[in-house]
C-alpha positions in Angstrom: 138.5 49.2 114.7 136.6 52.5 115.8 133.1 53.4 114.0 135.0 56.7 112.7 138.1 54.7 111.1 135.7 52.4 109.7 133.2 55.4 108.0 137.0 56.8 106.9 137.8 53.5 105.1 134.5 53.6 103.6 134.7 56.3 102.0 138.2 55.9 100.8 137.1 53.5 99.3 134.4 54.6 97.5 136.4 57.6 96.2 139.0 54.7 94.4 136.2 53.1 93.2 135.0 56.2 91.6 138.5 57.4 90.5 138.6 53.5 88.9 135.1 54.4 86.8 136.4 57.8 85.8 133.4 59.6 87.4 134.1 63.4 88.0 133.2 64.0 91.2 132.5 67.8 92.1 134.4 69.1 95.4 132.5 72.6 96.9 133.8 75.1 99.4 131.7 77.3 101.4 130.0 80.0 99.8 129.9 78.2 96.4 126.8 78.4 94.7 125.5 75.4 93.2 122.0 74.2 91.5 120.9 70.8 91.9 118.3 68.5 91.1 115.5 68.0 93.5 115.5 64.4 95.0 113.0 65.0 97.9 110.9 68.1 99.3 109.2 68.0 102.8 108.6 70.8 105.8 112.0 70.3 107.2 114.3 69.2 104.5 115.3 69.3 101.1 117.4 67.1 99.4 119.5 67.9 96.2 121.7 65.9 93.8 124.8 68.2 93.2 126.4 66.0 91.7 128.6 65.2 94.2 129.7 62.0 96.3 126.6 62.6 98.4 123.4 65.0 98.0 122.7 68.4 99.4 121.1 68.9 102.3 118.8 72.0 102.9 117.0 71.7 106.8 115.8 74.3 109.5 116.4 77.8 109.3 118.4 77.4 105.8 115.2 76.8 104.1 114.5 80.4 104.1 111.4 82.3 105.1 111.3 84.4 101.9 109.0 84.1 98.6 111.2 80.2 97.7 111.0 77.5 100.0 110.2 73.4 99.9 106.8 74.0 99.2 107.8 75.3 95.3 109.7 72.3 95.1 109.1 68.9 93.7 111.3 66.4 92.7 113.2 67.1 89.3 113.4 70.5 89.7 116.5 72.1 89.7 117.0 74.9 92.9 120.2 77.1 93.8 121.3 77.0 96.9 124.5 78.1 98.8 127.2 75.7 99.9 127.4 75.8 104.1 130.1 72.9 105.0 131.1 70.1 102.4 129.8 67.4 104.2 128.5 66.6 107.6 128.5 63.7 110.0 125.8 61.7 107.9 128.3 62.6 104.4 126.0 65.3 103.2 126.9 68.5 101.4 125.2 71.0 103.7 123.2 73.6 101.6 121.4 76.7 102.4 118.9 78.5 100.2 118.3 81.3 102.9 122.2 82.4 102.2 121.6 82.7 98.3 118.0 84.0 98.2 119.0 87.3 96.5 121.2 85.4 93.7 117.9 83.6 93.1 116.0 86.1 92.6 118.0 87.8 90.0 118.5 84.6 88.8 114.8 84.5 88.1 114.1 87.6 86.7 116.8 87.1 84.7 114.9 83.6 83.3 112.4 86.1 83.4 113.7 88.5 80.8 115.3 85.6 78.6 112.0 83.9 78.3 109.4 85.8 77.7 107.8 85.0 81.2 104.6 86.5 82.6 105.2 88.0 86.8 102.6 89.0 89.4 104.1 91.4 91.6 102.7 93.8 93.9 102.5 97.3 94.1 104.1 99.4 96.9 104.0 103.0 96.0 104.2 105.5 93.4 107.9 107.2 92.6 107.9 109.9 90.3 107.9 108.7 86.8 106.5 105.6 87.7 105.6 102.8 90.6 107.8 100.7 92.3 107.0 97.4 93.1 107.9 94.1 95.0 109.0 91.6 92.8 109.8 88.2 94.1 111.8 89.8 96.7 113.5 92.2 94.6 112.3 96.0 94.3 111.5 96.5 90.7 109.8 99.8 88.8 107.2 100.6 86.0 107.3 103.4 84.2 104.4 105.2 83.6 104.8 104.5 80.1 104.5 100.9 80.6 101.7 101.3 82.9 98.3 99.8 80.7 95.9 101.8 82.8 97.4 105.1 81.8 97.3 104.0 77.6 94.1 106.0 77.0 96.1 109.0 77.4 98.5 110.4 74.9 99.8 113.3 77.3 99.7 112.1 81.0 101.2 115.6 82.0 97.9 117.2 80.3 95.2 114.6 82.2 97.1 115.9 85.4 97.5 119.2 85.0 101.2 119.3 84.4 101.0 118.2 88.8 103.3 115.4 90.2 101.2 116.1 93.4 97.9 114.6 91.7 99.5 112.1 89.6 100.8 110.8 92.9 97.5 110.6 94.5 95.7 109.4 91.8 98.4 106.1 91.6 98.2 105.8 95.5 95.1 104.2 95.0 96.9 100.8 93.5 99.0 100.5 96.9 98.7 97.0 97.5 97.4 96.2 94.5 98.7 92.7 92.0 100.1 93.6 88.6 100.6 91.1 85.9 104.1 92.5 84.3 106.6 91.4 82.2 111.1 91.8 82.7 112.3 94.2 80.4 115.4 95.3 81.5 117.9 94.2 84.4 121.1 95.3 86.1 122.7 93.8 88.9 125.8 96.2 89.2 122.6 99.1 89.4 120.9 97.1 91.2 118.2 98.3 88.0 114.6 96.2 87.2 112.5 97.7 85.1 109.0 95.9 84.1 106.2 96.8 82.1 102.4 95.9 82.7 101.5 96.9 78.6 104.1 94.3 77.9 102.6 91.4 79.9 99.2 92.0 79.0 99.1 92.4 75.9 100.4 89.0 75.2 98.8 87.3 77.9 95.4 87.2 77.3 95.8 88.8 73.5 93.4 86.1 71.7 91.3 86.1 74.6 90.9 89.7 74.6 90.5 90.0 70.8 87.5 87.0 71.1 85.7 88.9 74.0 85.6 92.0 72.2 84.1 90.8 69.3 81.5 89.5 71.2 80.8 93.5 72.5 78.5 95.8 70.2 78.4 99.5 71.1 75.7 100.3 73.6 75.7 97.5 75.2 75.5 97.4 79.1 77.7 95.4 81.1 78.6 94.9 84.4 82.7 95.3 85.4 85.2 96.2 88.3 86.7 99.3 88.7 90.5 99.0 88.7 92.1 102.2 89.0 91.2 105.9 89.1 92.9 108.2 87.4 92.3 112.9 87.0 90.7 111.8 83.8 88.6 108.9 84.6 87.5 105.5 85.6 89.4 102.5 84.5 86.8 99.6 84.6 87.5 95.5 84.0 84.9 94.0 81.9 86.1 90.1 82.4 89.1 90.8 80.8 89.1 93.5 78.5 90.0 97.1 79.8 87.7 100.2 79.7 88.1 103.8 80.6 85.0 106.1 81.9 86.0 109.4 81.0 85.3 112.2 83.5 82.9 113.7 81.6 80.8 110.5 81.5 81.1 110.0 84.9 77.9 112.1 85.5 75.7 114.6 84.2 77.2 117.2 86.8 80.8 118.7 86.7 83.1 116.6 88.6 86.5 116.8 89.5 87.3 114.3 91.5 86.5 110.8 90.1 87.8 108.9 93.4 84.8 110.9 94.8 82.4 108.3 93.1 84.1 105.5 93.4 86.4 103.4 94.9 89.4 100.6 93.5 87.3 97.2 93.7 83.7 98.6 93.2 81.2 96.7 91.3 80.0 98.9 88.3 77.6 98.9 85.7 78.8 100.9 82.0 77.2 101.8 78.6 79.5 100.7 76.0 80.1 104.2 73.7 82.6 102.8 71.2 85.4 100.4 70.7 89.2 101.5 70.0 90.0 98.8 67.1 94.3 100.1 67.5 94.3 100.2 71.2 91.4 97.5 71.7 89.9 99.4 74.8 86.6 100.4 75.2 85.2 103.4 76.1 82.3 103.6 78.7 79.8 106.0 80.3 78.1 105.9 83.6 75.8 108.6 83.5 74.2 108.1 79.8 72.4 104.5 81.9 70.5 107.7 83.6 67.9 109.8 82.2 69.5 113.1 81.1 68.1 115.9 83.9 68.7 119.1 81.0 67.2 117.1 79.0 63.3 118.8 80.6 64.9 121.4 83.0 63.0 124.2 81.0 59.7 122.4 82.0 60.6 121.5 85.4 62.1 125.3 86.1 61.4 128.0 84.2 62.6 131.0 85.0 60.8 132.8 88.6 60.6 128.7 90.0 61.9 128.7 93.6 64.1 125.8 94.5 66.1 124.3 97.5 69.0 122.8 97.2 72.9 122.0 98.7 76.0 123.7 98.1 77.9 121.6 96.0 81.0 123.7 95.1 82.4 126.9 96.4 84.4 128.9 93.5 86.3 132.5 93.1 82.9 133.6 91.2 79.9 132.4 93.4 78.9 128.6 94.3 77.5 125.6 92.7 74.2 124.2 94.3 73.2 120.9 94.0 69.1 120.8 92.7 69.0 117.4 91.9 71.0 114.5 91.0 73.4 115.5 87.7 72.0 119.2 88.1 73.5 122.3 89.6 73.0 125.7 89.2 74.9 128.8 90.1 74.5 131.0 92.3 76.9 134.1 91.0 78.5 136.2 93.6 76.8 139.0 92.9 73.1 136.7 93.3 74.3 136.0 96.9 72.6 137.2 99.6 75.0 136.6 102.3 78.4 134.1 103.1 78.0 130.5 101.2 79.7 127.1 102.7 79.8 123.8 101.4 77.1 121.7 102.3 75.0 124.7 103.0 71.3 124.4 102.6 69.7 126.9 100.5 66.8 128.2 99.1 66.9 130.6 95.7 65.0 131.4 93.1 66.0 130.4 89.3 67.2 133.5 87.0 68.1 131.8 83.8 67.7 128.5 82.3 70.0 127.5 79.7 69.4 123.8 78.4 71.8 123.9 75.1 75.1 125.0 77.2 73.8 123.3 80.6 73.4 126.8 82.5 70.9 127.0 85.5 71.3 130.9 87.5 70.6 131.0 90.7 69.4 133.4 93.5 69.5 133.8 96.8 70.0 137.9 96.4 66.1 138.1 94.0 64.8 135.5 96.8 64.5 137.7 99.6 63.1 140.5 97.4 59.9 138.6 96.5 59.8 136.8 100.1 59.6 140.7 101.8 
């Protein structure tokens, strides 16, 4: 007798020996999808109980080179995978969980959604409402409503000026960037995932948050990371619990551009100001852990003082020069001698001094008057 009749007769009778028992086994086709139990995990294989006569085989390229793959696996988990060819010359059921990795995913966001379950995904760009993300494969978006670095404001449209543009730029900064998030809608047929970042934090670290906040008096001075930047402020991470800098503690000077101070990632120090009990964020300052420069500006220039400083801002009605740090003065463009750039070096003599409504007047025009 050949070695192939003799496998054939083997397995015939197996199969009467199962019919005998009344064991159901399952018979697959290719293209079925199936989840099995895990037997065995390594680099090049993966073996599955499928409940059929013999296990699933999963080996070379069918192991996928996506986000799932044997090293997620350990034996007793239960993995989808798609049916290749019912069995092979060793009697396995070969199995391929390259062929059914987008079935997976949506399988697992799904799991997701039903449970409760906390994601990481990464951030890939802002669209206009929200930011779209990679999730486990699948391209998923936030609104910006769901977006917990944006909860400080009540009117986004009124932080950005009514401006798409800015919005966009301000959110470019969190390219790249790993979100913890939370399913709360899908649709295959749309091929639709929304997720929300308010959602997953707010349960997953709620009692933590609550415990470390307690622990936080106002004017306190702690040390944090800066996590996003947005036309209104400074986001800052304090080991857990979220703070905003507003702009206008940002410095003593005007500013208008809080990316212009610092960067996504930077280590910074804050003044606690006061905590939001409802919202349980905090809001910070940066420039009230430096001494206040109107504070003795009177003193230091009274009016006639001649001063040198850098052009800090060009406007419609004159320019802003830099005198020193958190204080500018104005230079109107009737006080201007000549053309003004940014960056400029200039000397001018001081006109007015204003320490109640932060006013400094500037020169350059009286200047050359006394200097002739």
């Amino acid at each position: 007798m050949s070695k192939s009749r003799k496998v054939s007769n083997d397995s015939s009778v197996m199969e009467k020996l199962i019919g005998d028992k009344g064991i159901q086994i399952r018979q697959y086709r290719p293209g079925d999808l199936v989840e099995g139990v895990v037997v065995s995990a390594s680099h090049d294989q993966v073996l599955l109980d499928i409940g059929a006569k013999a296990e699933g085989i999963v080996s070379g390229s069918e192991l996928g080179d996506g986000s799932f793959g044997y090293k997620d696996l350990v034996p007793g988990d239960t993995a989808l995978a798609a049916v290749v060819q019912p069995e092979n010359s060793q009697g396995y059921v070969v199995l391929s969980f390259k062929r059914c990795e987008g079935e997976r995913q949506w399988k697992m966001v799904e799991d997701a959604l039903e449970n409760e379950i906390t994601l990481k995904v990464t951030v890939q760009e802002y669209n206009k409402g929200g930011l779209l993300v990679d999730c486990m494969g699948l391209r998923g978006f936030i609104p910006l409503s769901h977006l917990d670095r944006v909860h400080f404001a009540e009117d986004i449209a009124k932080y950005a000026a009514g401006s798409e543009t800015e919005l966009k730029e301000s959110l470019q900064v969190l390219s790249g960037k790993e979100l913890k998030v939370k399913v709360i809608e899908v649709d295959r047929a749309k091929n639709r995932l929304v997720l929300s970042e308010k959602e997953a934090l707010k349960s997953y670290s709620d009692d933590a948050r609550k415990q470390k906040l307690s622990n936080i008096d106002e004017g306190d001075i702690l040390t944090g990371i800066v996590t996003g930047l947005m036309p209104f402020g400074i986001f800052v991470d304090l080991d857990g619990v979220e703070g905003l800098v507003h702009i206008s503690e940002i410095a003593w000077e005007k500013v208008n551009n809080p990316g212009a101070y610092y960067k996504v990632g930077q280590e910074i120090e804050v003044k606690v100001l006061g905590i939001d009990d409802e919202t349980e964020k905090l809001a910070l300052s940066v420039k009230r852990l430096i001494p206040n420069p109107w504070e003795d500006v009177q003193d230091k220039y009274p009016v006639g003082t001649r001063i040198n400083g850098t052009v800090s801002r060009i406007v419609p009605f004159g320019a802003f020069v830099k005198v020193e740090q958190g204080l500018e003065g104005l230079i109107h463009v009737s006080e201007a001698s000549g053309p003004l750039r940014e960056g400029q070096e200039v000397s001018a003599v001081v006109t007015l001094v204003d320490k109640d409504n932060q006013k400094l007047a500037l020169s350059t025009r009286l200047l050359e008057k006394i200097e002739r």
